[in-house]
N, C-alpha and C positions, 0 to 999 in steps of 0.2 A: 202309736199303739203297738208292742213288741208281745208276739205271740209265737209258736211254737208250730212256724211253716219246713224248715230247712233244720237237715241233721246238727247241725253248726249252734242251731240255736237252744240246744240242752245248755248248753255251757251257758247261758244267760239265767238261764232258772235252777239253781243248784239245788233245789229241794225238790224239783221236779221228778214225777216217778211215771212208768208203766201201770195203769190200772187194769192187771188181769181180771179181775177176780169181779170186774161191772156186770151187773145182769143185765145189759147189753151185748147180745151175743154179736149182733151183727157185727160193732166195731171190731172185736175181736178176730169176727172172718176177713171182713176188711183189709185189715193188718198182715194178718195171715196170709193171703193172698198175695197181696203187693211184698210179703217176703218168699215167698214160695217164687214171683216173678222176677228175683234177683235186685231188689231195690234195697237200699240202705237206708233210703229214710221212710219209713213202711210204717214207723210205732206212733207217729203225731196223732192220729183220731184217738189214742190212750191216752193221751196226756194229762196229769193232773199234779199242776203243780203245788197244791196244797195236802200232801199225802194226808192229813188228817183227817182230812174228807169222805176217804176211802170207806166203803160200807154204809156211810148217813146217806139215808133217802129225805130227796128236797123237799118232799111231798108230805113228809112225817107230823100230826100234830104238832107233838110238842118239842118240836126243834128252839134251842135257847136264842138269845139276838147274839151271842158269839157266831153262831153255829148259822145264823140265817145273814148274817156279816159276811163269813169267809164264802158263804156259797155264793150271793151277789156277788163280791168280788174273781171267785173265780171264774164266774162267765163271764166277765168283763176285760178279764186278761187273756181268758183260755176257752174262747167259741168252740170246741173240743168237744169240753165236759156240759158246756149248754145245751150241744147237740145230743149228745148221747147220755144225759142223766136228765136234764127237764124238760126237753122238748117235749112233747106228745103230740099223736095224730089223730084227730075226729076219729069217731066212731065211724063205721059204714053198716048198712044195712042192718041196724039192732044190736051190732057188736060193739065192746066195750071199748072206752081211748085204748089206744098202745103205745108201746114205745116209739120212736122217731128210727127207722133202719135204714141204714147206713148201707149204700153200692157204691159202686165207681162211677156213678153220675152224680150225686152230690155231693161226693167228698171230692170232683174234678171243681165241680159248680163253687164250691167254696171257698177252696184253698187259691182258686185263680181272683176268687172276688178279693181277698185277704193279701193276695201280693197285685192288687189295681192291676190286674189283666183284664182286655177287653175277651168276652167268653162268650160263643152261640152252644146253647147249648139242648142237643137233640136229640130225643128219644122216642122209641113207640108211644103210642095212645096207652093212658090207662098204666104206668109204669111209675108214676109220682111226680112226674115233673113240676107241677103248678106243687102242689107239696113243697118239694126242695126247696122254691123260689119263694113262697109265703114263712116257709120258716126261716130263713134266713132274714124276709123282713120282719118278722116276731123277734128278733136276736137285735135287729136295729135301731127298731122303735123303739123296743123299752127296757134297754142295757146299753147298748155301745154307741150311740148318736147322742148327740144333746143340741135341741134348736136348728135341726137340720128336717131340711127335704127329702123324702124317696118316691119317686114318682112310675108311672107304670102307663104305658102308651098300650094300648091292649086292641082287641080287635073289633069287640062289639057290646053293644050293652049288656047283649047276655053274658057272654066272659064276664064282663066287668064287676056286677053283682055277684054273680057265682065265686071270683074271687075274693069282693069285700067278704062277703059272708064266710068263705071256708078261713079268710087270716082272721077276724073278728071268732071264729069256734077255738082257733090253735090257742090265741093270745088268753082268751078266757080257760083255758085248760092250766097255764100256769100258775103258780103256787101266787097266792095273794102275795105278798113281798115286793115279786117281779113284774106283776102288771101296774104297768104305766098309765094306762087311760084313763085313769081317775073317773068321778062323777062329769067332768064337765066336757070327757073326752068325745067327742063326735062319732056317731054309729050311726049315721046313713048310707045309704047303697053308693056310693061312690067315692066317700073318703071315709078314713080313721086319722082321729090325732090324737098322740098321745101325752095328756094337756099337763101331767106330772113331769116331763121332761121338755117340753116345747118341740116335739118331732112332729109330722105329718106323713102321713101317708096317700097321694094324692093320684088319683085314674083321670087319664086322659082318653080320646075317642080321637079315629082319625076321623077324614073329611072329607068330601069329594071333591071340592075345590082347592085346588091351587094354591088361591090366597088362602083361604081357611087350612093348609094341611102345612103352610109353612107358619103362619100365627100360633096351631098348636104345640107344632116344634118350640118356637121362637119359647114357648111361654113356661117352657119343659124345665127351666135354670135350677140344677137341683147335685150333689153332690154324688146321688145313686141313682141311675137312669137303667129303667127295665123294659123290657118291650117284650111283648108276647104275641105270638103269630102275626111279625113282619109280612112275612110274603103272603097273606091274606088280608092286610089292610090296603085299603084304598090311598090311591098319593103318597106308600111310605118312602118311596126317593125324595120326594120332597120332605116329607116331616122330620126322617133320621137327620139327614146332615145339618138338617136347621138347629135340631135339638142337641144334637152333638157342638154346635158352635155356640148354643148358648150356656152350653153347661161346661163349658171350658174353665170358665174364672172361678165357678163355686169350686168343682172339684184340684182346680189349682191352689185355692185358699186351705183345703183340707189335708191336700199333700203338704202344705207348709207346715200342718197341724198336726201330723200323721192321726189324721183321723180317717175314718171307714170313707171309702169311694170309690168308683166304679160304672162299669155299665156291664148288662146282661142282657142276652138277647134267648129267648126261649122261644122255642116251636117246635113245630112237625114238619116232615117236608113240603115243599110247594113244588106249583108249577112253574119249571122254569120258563115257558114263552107266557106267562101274563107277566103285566110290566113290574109289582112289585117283587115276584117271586124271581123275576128276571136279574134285578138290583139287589136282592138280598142274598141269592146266590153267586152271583158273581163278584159284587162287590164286596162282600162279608165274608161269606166262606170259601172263594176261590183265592183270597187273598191272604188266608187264616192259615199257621199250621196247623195240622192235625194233632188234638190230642195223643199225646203215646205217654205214658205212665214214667215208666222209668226213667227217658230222657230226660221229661222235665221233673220231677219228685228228687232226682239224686241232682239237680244243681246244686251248684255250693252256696248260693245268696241271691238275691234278687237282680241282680248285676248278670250276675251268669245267666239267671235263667231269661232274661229280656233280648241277653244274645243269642240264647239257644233261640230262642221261640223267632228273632228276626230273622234268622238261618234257613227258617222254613217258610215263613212269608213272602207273600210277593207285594207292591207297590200297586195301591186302586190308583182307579181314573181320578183325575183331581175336578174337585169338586167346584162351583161357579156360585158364586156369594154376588151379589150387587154388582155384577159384571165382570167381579174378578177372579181369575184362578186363584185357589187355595195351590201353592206349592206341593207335589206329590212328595209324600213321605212313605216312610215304610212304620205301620200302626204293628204292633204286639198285639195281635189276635189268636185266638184259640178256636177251633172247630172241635168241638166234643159233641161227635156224636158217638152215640151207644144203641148196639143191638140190645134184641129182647136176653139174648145169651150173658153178653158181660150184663146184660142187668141183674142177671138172677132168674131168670124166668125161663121156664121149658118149651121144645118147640112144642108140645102139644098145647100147654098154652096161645101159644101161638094162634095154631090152626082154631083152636077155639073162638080164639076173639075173632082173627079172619071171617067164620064160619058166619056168626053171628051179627056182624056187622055188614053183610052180604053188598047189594051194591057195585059200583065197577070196579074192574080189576085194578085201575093208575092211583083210584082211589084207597085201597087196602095197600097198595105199594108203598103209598106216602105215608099213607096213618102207621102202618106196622113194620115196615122193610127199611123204612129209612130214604125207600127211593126218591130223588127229584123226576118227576115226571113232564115230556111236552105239551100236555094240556092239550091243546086242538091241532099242534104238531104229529107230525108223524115220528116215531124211535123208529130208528134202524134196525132194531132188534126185535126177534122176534119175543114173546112171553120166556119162553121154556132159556133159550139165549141169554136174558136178562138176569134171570132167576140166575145161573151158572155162572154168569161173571161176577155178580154182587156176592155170589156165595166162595169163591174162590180167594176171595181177601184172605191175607195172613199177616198176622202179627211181627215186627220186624222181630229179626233174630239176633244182630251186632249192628251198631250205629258208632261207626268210623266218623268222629268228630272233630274237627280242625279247631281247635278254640278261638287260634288267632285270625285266620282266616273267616272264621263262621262258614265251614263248606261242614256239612253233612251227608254222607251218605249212608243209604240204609239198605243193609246186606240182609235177605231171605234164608242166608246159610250159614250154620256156627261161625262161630272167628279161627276155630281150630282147622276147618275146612275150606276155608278161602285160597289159602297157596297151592292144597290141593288141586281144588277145581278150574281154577285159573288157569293152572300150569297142564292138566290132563285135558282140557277140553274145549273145543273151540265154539268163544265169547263174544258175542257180537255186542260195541258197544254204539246205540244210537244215539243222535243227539239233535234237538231241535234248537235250532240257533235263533239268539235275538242280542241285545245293544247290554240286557242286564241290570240298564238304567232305569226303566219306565216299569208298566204295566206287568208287560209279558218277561217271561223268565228261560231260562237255559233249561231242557229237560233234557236227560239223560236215564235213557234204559240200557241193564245188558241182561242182554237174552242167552240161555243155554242153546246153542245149533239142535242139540239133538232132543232134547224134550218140548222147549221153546217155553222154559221157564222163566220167567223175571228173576234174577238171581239178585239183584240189584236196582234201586234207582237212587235220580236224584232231582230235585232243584234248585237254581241257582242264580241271584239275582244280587242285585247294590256288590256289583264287587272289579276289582281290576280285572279286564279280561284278556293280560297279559299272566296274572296270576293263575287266572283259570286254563289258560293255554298250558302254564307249569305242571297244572293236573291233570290235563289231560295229555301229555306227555309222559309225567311219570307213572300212569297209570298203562302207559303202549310199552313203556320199557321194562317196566315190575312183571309187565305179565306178557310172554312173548306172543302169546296164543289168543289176544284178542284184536278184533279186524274193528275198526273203526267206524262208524255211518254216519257222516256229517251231513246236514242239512248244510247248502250251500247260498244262504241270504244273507241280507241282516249284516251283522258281525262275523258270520262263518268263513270267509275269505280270509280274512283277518289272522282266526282262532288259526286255523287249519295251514297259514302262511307260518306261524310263527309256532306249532305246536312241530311242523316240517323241517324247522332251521334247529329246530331240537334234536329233533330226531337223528339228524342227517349228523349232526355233532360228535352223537353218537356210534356213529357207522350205522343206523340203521336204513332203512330203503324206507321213505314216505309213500310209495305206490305199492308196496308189500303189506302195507298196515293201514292203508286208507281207502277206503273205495275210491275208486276213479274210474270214468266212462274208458282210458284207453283200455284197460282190462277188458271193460263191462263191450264195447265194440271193438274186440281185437280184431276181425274181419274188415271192420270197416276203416280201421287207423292201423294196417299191417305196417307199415314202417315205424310207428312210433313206438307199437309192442315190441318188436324186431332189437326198436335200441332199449327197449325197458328192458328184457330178457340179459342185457348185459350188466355187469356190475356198475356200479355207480359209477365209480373212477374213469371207466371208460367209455361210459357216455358222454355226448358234448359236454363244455362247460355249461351254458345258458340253459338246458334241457329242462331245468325242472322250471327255472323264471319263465319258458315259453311257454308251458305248459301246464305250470299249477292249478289256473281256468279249470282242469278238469275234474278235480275234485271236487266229491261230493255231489247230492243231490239234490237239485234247483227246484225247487218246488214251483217256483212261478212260470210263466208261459204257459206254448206248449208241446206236443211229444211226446215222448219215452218216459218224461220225470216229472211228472207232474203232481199238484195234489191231489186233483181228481181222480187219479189213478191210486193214489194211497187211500182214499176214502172209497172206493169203489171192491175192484177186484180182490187189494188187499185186508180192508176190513172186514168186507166180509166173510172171507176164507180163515183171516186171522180168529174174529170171534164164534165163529161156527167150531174150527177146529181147537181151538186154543186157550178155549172161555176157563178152565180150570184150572190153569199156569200162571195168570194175569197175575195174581198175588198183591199187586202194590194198590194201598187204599187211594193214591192221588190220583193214579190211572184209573182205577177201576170207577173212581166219580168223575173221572174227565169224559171218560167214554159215557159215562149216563146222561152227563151234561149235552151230548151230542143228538140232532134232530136233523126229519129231514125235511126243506122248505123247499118249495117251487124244483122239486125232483135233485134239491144239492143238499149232501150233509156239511153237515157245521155244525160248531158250538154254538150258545147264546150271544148275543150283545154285548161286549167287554167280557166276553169269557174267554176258557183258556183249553188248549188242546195240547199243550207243547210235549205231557208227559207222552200225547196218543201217537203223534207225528212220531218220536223218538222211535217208540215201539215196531208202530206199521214199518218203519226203515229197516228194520231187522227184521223182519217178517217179509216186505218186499226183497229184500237181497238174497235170503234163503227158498222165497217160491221163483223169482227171475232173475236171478244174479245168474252171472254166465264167468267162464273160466274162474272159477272159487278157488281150485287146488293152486293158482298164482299166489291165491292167499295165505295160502298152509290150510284152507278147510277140506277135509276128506270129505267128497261126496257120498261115501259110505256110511255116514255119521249123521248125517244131514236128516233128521225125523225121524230115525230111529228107536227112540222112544216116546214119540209122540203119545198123548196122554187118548186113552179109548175108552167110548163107555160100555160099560158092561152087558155082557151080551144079553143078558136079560129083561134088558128096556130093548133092544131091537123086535121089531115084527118079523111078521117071516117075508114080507119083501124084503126087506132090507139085511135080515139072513142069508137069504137066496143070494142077492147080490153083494154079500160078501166072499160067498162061497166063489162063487165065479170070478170074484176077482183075486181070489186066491189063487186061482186056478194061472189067471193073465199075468200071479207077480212071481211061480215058478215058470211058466212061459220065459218071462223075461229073463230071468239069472240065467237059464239055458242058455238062452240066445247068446247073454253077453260073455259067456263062459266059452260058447264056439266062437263067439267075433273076435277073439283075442289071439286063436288059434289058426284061425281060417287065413290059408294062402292065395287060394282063388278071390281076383277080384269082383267076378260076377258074384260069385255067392256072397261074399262082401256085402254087396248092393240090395239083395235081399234079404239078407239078416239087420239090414239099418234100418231100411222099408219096414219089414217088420216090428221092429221094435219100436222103433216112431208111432207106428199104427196101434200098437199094444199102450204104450203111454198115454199118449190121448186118449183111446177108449176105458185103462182101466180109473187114471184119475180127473179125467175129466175137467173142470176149472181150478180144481181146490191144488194142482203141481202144475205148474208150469215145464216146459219139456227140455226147457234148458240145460237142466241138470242132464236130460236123459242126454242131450247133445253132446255134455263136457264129458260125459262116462263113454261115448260112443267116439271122442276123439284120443279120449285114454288109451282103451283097446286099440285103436289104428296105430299111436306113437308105441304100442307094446309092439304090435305085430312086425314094425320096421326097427325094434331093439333083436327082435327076435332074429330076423333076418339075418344082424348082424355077430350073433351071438349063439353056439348051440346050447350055451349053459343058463338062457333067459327061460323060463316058462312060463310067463305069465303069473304070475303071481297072485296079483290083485283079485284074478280072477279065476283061475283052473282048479282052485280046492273047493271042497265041499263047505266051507266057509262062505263062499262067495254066494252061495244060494241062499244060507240063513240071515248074512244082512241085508242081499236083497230081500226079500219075505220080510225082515224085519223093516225095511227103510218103506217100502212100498204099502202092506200089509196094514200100516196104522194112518195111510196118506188117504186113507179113500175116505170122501166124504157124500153120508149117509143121509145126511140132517135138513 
């Protein structure tokens, strides 16, 4: 069946035209939009490849059998014009049918069913979604299938009815011509057949048993498999994968056929600690790309786009059949979920529906937010926390895409602005390390030091991770000004051995560009710092062989580097102060997906944390990373523009105490303005005391004091240049400069919340 998905495929229908002029406005905003967002293939919900068309309503008496000919046939070739010229939607509350309107949730829902993409597909309550899904089976039954199965695993009998009955009002809205069901067609509350073409439409029920929820699977063999609210059915771990292995051969006979087939998954959010919402988030959408428009919309063919969308995936847990592993593969899934916003709908709607549908708060999260909630777990997060991270997603801005490779990365800042910011400003780039083979995948954040914005991430999985050490190499040498945060497990030994033989190739220093504890405890490994300070060449031979061990951060054991300490001190400081930078959609549901059990946070069961890990690393090396300036980061730069809320949500306690901690962060530029200067060493001693004491009391847990230690060892290596030198004056620190970025570094650290 050859229809009109990909810009590539005008050239197959030369007669094909743009239908402006549809009194379907919707498609046309549609279009608009997706060109207005820089996409090139933005015109396909136009499509009408029989211009003659143009202007006849399908609806009309007295259309001729020419005229009632080409229009069956063009929904047959072009689901396009089916959707947007005979669709109609039920009446609601006394009002009359309408047209079928067209958002970026059913034209994502479509176009992915039409290139056999597996698609979950999520929306608020009350937004169309059952709509989208029933009209698309209206288009299957009785136009584009012949003799075929669609079947629908659903949650309860009440859905199940509620749905025979709203596809049974759509099907009956179409133009006599196009209904299928004939007289003999079956209209009970649990199936339709459409007995003119031999199709069926058929509701399944889960189970609470075991045996019963894998027999309904088993029984599911059917070309089109739909499921509707997964994480609310009983036994769906058992039913999916069973239903999925029995509809392997039909829909393999139909790809021989190039006939319609697929699977869809429709819901609202669940809980992720009950056990299905557990496996359908984890398994489904943790291992799905995320829908994003333009990446996939402007592939060149179906080819391309299986590899874009594998680029984003990660590999499930493999499945257990009659005792045996199913081989772990990497599936082509899609996560489309959609706000009430790209739906079209206003937040005052919003708060409406919220209003009205009262009830608990985890409850209006999942129905209207999109949120996955812990159910009887604990979140980490407080409400107002929550709200702020989920709200702080952005739209990627440039997606850096390696075709051959399949490596994607997705850049938060124009592509004109990239050497820019790379090159002016110091980049922390973190990384959570794993094998890249299994489950889990490579995550990669880089974070801005001074706003602590995701300026980038990435993930990265099924690939050589000799190739990926290449990138992550050329990525240390492209941009001088980023400091590295390897996770030290797993494969990171490996990565971090052979991203170092690179480097060094290049004359660059691997302990100048890598975190490593000699740095991080120069106190406690004085000789080892002692020959790091010297050039490479003049360090031992063996130096960096004896010592490699110390890169990176070990997350296991325990200590100084722990993961409990990134889930603890760091998370929480990171989302409290930082929740409006997060930016990236995979992070900002990796962190939802986080709970806390028996007093530990964690993700879910086969869930995935690797974007969060990356993060918190960049986040830990900037609140307790010690001697940074080793690195080339300025301590002065460090928070500097930390993101603040506006002072008009503060009370007047926390007014109050900001004032006086204004007060503690001109105290301190003082101080370190005279310790830079100060030749007495007793006074010395009470200007460090002091400012130690000043630190601690103005930021409290949310700054660690390190920084203030590597600023207070600045000043002492000035005061002995100074000694040396009458033409030294301090610099860093004796102008009236030194006072405004302390104010600025300190000033936005304090946390209120």
């Amino acid at each position: 069946m050859s229809m009109i998905l990909f810009r590539d495929d005008w050239d197959y229908w030369p007669t094909a035209d743009i239908d402006t002029s549809t009194k379907n406005k919707s498609f046309i905003q549609i279009a608009a939009l997706w060109r207005d967002m820089g996409i090139k293939n933005h015109a396909f919900p136009l499509a009408l490849i029989n211009p003659n068309l143009k202007g006849i309503d399908p609806f009309a008496p007295d259309l001729t059998k020419e005229e009632i000919g080409a229009i069956s046939y063009e929904c047959r070739i072009n689901p396009w014009y089916f959707f947007r010229e005979v669709a109609r939607a039920p009446a609601r509350s006394g009002s009359e049918p309408g047209l079928f309107l067209a958002n970026r949730g059913n034209m994502c829902l479509y176009w992915c069913y039409f290139n056999h993409i597996f698609i979950t597909l999520i929306q608020p309550r009350q937004t169309g979604k059952s709509l989208s899904l029933d009209e698309l089976v209206s288009l299957l039954g009785n136009i584009l299938c012949r003799n075929a199965n669609i079947n629908l695993l659903t949650k309860d009998d009440t859905l199940r009815r509620e749905n025979v009955k709203r596809l049974k009002d759509i099907v009956d809205l179409l133009p006599g011509y196009l209904n299928q069901m004939g007289k003999k067609g079956s209209r009970n509350s649990e199936n339709i057949t459409f007995s003119q073409v031999g199709n069926a439409f058929q509701t399944f029920l889960p189970q609470s048993s075991l045996a019963g929820a894998n027999n309904v699977g088993r029984g599911m063999t059917t070309e089109t498999m739909l499921f509707d609210e997964g994480p609310f059915q009983p036994n769906f771990s058992i039913a999916f994968p069973a239903a999925m292995a029995s509809a392997g051969a039909a829909q393999d006979i139909a790809k021989t056929k190039n006939e319609p087939h697929g699977v869809i998954c429709t819901t609202t959010s669940g809980k992720i600690d009950s056990p299905s919402g557990s496996f359908f988030y984890n398994e489904l959408l943790q291992t799905a790309a995320h829908w994003d428009d333009p990446f996939f919309l402007d592939a060149k063919n179906h080819e391309d786009l299986t590899n874009r969308i594998i680029s984003m995936c990660r590999k499930s847990p493999s499945y257990t059949k009659e005792g045996a592993k199913i081989p772990q593969i990497i599936v082509p899934r899609i996560n489309a979920t959609f706000s009430h916003r790209q739906l079209g709908y206003t937040d005052d709607w919003l708060r409406e529906k919220i209003a009205k549908a009262s009830g608990p708060r985890d409850g209006a999260e999942r129905d209207y937010l999109n949120v996955w909630t812990n159910g009887q777990a604990d979140s980490p997060f407080s409400p107002d926390t929550t709200a702020r991270i989920v709200k702080s997603e952005k739209k990627v801005v440039y997606r850096d895409y390696d075709n051959k490779k399949n490596f994607l990365l997705n850049w938060y800042i124009p592509q004109r602005d990239i050497q820019t910011v790379m090159n002016e400003r110091d980049i922390l780039m973190g990384m959570d390390s794993s094998d890249a083979v299994g489950g889990d995948t490579m995550g990669i954040v880089f974070t801005d030091s001074r706003s602590l914005n995701t300026v980038a991430a990435a993930t990265f999985n099924n690939m050589s991770l000799f190739s990926f050490s290449e990138w992550i190499a050329d990525i240390l040498i492209k941009y001088p000004r980023v400091l590295w945060v390897p996770e030290c497990r797993s494969s990171g030994m490996a990565i971090i051995d052979q991203v170092s033989e690179i480097l060094m190739s290049h004359g660059i220093d691997p302990f100048k560009r890598i975190f490593n504890r000699i740095v991080q405890e120069k106190e406690e490994m004085k000789e080892l710092f002692e020959e790091l300070r010297k050039p490479i060449h003049a360090r031992r031979a063996n130096f960096y062989d004896m010592n490699k061990g110390l890169f990176g951060y070990k997350t296991s054991g325990a200590g100084n580097y722990t993961r409990e300490r990134l889930y603890g001190t760091v998370l929480s400081t990171a989302t409290q102060r930082f929740a409006e930078v997060i930016n990236d959609k995979t992070l900002i549901q990796q962190l939802m997906g986080l709970s806390v059990k028996n007093g530990r946070i964690d993700h879910g069961t086969n869930g995935h944390d690797d974007q969060v890990i990356a993060w918190l690393l960049n986040v830990w090396l900037l609140l307790f990373g010690k001697n940074l300036s080793f690195y080339g980061l300025d301590p002065l730069n460090i928070f500097s523009e930390e993101p603040r809320r506006e002072e008009v949500t503060l009370t007047l306690a926390e007014r109050t105490k900001r004032y006086q901690q204004e007060k503690n962060h001109k105290r301190i530029a003082e101080l370190l303005e005279r310790l830079g200067k100060e030749k007495e060493e007793f006074v010395v001693s009470q200007l460090e005391r002091e400012l130690k004491h000043l630190d601690r009391n103005t930021v409290k847990n949310d700054r660690s004091i390190n920084n203030m230690h590597e600023l207070i060892e600045k000043a002492r290596e000035q005061r002995l240049r100074s000694r040396r030198t009458t033409e030294s004056s301090f610099k860093n620190f004796d102008s009236a400069n030194s006072l405004n970025n302390y104010r600025n570094m300190y000033s936005s650290s304090v946390n209120l919340f």
